[in-house]
N, C-alpha and C positions, 0 to 999 in steps of 0.2 A: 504494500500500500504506500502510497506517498503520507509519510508522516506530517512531513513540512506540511504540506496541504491540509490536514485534516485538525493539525493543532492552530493552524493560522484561522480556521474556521472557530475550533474549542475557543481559544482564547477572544475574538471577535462579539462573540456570543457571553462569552465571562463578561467584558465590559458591559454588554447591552440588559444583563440583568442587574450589575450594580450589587450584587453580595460578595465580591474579591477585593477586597482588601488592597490591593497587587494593582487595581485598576482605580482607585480611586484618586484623583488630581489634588495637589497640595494647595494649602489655601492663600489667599493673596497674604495673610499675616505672616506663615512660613516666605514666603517672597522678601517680602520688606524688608524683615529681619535679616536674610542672607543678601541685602544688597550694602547693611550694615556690617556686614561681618560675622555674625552673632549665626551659625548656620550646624547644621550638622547631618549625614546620612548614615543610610546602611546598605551595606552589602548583604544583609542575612536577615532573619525577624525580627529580631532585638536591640542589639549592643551596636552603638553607634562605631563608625570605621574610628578610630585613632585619628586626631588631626597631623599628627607627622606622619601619616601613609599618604599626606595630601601633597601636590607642589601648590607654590603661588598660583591663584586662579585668574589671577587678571592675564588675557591675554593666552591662557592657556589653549591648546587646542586639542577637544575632550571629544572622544568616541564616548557616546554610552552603547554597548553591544550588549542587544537583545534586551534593552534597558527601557523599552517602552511603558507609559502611562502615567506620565502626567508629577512625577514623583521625583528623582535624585538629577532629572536632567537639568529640570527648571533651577531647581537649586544651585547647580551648579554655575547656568548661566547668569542666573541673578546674582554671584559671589563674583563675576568678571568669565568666567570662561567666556570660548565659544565652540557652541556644545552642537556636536551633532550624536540623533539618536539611531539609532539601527534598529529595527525591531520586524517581527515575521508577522505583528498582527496591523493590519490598516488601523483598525479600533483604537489600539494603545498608543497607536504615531499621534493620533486624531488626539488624545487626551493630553499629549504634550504640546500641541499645535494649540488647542485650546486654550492652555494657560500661558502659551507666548504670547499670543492673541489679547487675553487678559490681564497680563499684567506687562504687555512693551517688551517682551524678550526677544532675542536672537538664537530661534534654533532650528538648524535645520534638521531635516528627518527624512530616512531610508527607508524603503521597506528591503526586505530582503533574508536572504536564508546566513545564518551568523559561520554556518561552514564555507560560504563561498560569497569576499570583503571586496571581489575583482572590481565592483565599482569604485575603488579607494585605491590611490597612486601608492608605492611603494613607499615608507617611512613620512604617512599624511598627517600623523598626529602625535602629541606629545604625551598622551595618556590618555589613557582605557580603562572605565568602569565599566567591569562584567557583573553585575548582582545575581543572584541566584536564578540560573534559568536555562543551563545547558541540561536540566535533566528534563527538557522537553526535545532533546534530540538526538538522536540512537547515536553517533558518535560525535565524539570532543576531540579527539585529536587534528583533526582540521581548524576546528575552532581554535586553539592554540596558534597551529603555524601561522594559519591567517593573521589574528592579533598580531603575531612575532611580527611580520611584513610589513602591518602598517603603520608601526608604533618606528619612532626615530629612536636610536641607536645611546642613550643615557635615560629612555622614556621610563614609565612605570604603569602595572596594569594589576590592578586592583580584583581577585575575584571571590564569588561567591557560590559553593555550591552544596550538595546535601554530599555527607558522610552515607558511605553506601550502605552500613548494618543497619540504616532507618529500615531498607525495602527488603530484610528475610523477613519481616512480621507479616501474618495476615491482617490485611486492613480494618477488615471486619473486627475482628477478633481485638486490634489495638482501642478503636474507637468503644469498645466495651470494656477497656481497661485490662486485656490480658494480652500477655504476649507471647505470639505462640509462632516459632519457624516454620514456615512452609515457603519461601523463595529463595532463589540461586541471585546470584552478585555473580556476573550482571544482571541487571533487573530490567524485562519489559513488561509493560502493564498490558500491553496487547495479546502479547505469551500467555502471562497469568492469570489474566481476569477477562480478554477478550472484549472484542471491539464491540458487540453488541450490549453490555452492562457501562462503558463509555461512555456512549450514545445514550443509554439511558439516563446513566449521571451528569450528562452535559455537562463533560470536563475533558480538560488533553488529557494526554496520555502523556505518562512518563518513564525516565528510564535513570536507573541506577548503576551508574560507572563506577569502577573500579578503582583507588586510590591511585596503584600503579596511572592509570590514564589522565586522571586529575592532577597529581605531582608531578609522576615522572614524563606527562606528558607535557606539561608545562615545559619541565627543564629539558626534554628532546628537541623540543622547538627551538630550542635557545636561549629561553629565560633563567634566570637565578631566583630563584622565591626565597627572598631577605626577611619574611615573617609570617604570621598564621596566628589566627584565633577563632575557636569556634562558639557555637551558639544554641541556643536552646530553642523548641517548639514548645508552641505555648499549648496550652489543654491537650498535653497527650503524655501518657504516663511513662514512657520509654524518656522523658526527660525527666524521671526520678535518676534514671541511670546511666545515661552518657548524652552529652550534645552533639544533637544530628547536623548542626549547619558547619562549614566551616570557611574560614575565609583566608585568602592567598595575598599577600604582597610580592610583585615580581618585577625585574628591572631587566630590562635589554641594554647590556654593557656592550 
């Protein structure tokens, strides 16, 4: 099946019902604020990034990849960047576009698949915010090299993604507070749960990478990952016992 395709739909559909979190546009008072300085995001659910994972933002020239809806771009452009978004869903471009629109920003916005950046000249940008969202597409190691290609050569790229032992739990079985193995790492939701229960839940689909593919894919590409911290999900009980999100600091020397 074309994944791209069918999660550019899932997620189109997440915006137009308004219960994702993920899609909701920041408010003109987070704006103000971040054109004071006074700012902060995330790469994961929780825990704000570190401000020394940050460069100077005035003038910066920021990819957000796969960073659609309305939420870390604006911010950034509001602190000085100039921010363009990449993102696979029209919906989520639409919700960053919207608060450019509403509050005087400059951002421009891509639609496009985040494994293949070919519309982007070789070393376009000075940094890259990846937020949590490569487990909506069956492989990441493209998504690396790409990054690697378009980031200039002292850049730094910022990422977000889940720890794979979140997807051996059955889902089912998690959201009733018990946690029970029944998935392989790598994880498809398609494999295990199948496209027609998807469909039913009007939701993407996702897929759980391998750390190997997440770290050491990062550093095959050519990156050095100078830091890392992870994060917790909120109402679900597997965060009594290890945090699922994790986040990458990585620098093209």
């Amino acid at each position: 099946m074309d994944i791209r395709a069918y999660n550019r739909e899932a997620w189109d559909r997440q915006v137009q019902s308004g219960t994702n979190p993920w899609t909701v546009p920041v408010s003109p008072e987070l704006i103000a604020r971040a054109r004071t300085g006074d700012w902060s995001i995330v790469l994961t659910e929780n825990k704000p990034v570190p401000r020394e994972w940050f460069p100077p933002m005035p003038g910066l020239k920021v990819l957000g990849l796969a960073c659609g809806g309305g939420q870390q771009g604006p911010i950034m452009a509001a602190a000085g960047a100039e921010v363009t978004i990449f993102d696979n869903s029209p919906a989520q471009l639409a919700r960053d576009r919207e608060v450019a629109e509403r509050d005087g920003l400059n951002i421009r916005t891509v639609e496009g698949d985040m494994r293949d950046l070919s519309v982007f000249a070789d070393e376009s940008f000075d940094f890259i915010f990846h937020p949590v969202s490569n487990l909506f597409i069956h492989e990441i190691r493209p998504v690396w090299k790409e990054a690697y290609r378009v980031l200039r050569h002292g850049g730094s790229m910022l990422a977000g993604f889940m720890n794979p032992v979140f997807y051996l739990f059955d889902f089912d079985d998690m959201d009733n507070g018990n946690l029970n193995v029944t998935a392989k790492i790598p994880f498809s939701d398609i494999e295990t749960y199948g496209m027609e229960r998807l469909l039913k839940e009007n939701r993407p689909a996702e897929f759980g990478h391998s750390l190997t593919d997440q770290l050491a894919g990062q550093m095959d590409a050519g990156f050095s990952v100078i830091g890392m911290y992870e994060d917790h999900h909120n109402g679900l009980r597997i965060s009594e016992y290890i945090e699922t999100y994790m986040a990458t600091r990585a620098i093209k020397s």
